[in-house]
C-alpha positions in Angstrom: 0.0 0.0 0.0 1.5 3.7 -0.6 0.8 5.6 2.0 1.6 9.3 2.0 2.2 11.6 5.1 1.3 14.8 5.4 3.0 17.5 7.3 2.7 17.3 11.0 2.4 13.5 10.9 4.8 12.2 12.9 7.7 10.8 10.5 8.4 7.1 12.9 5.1 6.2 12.6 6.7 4.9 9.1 9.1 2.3 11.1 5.1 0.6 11.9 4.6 0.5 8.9 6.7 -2.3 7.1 5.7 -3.3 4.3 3.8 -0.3 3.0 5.3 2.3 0.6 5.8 5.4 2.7 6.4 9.1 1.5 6.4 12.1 2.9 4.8 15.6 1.6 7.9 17.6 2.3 10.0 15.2 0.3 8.3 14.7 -2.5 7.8 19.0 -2.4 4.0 18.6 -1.8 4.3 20.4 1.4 2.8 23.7 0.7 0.0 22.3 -1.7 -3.4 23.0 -0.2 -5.5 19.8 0.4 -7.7 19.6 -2.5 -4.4 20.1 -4.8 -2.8 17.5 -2.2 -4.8 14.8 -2.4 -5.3 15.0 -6.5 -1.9 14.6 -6.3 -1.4 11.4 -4.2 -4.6 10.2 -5.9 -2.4 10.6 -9.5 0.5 9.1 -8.1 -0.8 6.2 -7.1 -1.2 6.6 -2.9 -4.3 4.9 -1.5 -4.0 6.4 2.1 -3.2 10.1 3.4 -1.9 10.3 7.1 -2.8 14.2 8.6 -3.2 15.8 11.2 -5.8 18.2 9.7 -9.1 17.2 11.1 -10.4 20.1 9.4 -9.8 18.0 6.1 -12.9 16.2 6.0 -15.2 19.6 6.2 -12.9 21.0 3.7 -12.7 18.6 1.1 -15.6 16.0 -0.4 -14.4 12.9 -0.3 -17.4 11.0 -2.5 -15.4 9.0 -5.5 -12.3 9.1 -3.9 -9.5 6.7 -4.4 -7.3 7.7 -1.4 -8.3 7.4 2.2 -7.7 9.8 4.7 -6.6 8.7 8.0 -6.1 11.9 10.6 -4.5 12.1 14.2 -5.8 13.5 16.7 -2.5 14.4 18.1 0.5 15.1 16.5 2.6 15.3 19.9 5.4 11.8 19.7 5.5 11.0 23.5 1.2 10.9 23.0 1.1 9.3 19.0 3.9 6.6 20.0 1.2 5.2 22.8 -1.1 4.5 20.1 0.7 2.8 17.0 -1.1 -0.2 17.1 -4.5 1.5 16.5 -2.8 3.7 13.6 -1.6 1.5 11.8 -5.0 -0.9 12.2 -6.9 2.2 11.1 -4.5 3.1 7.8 -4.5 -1.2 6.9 -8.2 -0.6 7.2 -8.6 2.2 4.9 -11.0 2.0 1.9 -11.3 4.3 -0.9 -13.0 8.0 0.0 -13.3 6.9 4.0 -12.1 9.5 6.7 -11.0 7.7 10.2 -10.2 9.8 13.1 -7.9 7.9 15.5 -8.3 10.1 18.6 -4.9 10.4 20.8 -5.8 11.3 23.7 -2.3 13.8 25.7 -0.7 12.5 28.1 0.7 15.1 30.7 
């Protein structure tokens, strides 16, 4: 599966992810694309899944006839996301074309 990240996802999620394809927006100089011009992007290239941390995304951007996936964080925060890798990486292998999942993180302080 290619999986893209979005800015503010954090980048060692990707070492849960074996297996998968894994890019990043800033690397691939997508970083300052808005999200509609984002994920017509990824859907060109091929990605089936967008990792964010805009929640906003959803509300922003209609997902109907999709063929990524958008899977956002809660919580951005690495001491709070690394808690909850298991259920990320559940939520992006469950992924289907045009769903948004919300994988809440709660902080831990």
């Amino acid at each position: 599966m290619k999986i893209l990240f979005d800015n503010g996802t954090p980048n060692p999620i990707a070492r849960s992810l074996r297996g998968h394809d894994v890019a990043f927006a800033r690397r691939v100089g997508w970083h300052e694309l808005n999200n509609g011009e984002l994920l017509k992007q990824a859907e060109l290239a091929g990605f089936h899944v967008l990792v964010t941390t805009d929640k906003n995304i959803r509300y922003q951007q209609n997902l109907a006839g999709r063929r990524i996936a958008i899977v956002a964080l809660g919580n951005q925060q690495w001491p709070d996301v690394r808690l909850h890798l298991d259920r990320i990486v559940a939520a992006i292998e469950a992924a289907a074309p045009g769903s948004y999942t919300e994988v809440e993180i709660p902080h831990n302080r």
